[in-house]
N, C-alpha and C positions, 0 to 999 in steps of 0.2 A: 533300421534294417541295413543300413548302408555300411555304419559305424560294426554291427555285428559280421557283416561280409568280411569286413576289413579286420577281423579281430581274430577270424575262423583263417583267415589267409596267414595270417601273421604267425598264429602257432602253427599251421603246415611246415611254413620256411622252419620254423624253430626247432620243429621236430623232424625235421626231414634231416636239417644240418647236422643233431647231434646225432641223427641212425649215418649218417655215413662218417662222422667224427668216428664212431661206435665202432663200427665194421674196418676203418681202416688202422686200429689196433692191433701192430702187429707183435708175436713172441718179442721178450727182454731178449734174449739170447741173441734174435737178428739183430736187434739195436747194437747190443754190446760188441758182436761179430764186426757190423759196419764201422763203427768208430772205437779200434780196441783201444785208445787212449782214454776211456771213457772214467777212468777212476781219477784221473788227474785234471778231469773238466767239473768243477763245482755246478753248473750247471744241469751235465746230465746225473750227477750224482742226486742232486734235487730231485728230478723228474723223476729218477729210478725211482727214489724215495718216495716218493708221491704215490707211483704204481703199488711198491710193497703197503704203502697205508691204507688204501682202498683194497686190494686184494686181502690183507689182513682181515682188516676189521670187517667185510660182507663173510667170510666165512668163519669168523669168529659169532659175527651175528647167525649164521645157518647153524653150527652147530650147538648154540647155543638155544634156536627157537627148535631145532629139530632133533636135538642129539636124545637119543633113547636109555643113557648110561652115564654114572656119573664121569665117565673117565670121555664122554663125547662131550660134555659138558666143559672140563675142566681142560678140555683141548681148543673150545670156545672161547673162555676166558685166556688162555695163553695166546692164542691168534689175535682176539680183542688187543691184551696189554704191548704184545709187539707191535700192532697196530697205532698205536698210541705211541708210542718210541719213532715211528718213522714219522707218523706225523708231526710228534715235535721236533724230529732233525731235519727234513724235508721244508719244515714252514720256517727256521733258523736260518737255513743254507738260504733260501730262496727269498727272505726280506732284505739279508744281506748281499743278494746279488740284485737288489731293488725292483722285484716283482712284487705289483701291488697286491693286498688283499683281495681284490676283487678278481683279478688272475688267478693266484691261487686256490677259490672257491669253484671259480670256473671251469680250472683242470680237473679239480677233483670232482666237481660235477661230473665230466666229462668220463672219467676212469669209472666213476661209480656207474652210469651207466651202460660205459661196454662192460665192464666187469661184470654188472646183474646182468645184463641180459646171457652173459656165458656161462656164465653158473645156471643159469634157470634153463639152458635149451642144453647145457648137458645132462644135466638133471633130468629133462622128459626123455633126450632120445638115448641118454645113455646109463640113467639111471644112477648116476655119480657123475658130482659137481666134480671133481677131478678125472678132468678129460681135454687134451690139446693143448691150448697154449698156456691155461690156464694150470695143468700143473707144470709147465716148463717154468710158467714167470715165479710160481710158490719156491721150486727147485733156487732160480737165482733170487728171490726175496731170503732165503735161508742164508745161501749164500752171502749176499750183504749187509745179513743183520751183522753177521760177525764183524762185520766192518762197520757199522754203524755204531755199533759196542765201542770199538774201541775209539773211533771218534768222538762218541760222548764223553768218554773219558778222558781225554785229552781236552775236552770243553770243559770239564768242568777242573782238572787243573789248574787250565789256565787263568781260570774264574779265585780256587783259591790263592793264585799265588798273590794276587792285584788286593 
């Protein structure tokens, strides 16, 4: 009984931590406003990256479990496959700035969870998952594909010239 007390306490903390991790996600756009230097820091370049990979890919899964049209469908599968792009630029950027695996699963833990819970509570009280900060951060995820674009390409240059 004692060992379950302690076990029922322990996931409180755990989930109390990540609802206020959760809640204190705020727009890309303040992040990027506060630090404009922010394209020339590999670090927040990561993190951006990270936000666009979990933002991607939960509505690439929504439109995918929910889409009513081939063309809702096929906007699922594009959001998926970008989503997949930041992931692997985001997890590159971020081993070579020496964040462990287990960090990296953790943030994205973390984004996955405020991220679903924003999509799910615009979706009831407004009836579309694009509402607030969440289409601001899609707005600059757009925005930094193009730039993820061309960093791949420049990675993978540099890859053939070696």
């Amino acid at each position: 009984m004692r060992k379950t007390m302690k076990i029922n306490i322990l996931l409180a903390l755990i989930f109390f931590s990540v609802s206020v991790e959760a809640e204190s996600l705020i727009p890309m756009s303040e992040n990027m406003e506060k630090n404009r230097d922010w394209i020339n820091d590999p670090s927040e370049i990561a993190y951006f990256g990270s936000r666009c990979y979990v933002l991607y890919t939960l509505l690439g899964g929504y439109f995918l479990e929910n889409g009513t049209s081939a063309e809702n469908k096929k906007t699922g599968e594009l959001f998926e496959q970008t989503g997949l792009i930041f992931l692997a630029s985001s997890s590159v950027l971020s081993v070579g700035l020496g964040m462990s695996q287990e960090s990296i699963i953790a943030r994205s833990k973390m984004l996955t969870n405020a991220y679903g819970k924003s999509l799910v509570e615009n979706k009831r009280l407004h009836n579309n998952v694009f509402h607030g900060y969440i289409e601001s951060d899609l707005m600059q995820c757009e925005r930094l594909n193009k730039d993820y674009q061309q960093i791949n390409a420049l990675i993978e240059i540099n890859r053939t010239k070696k």
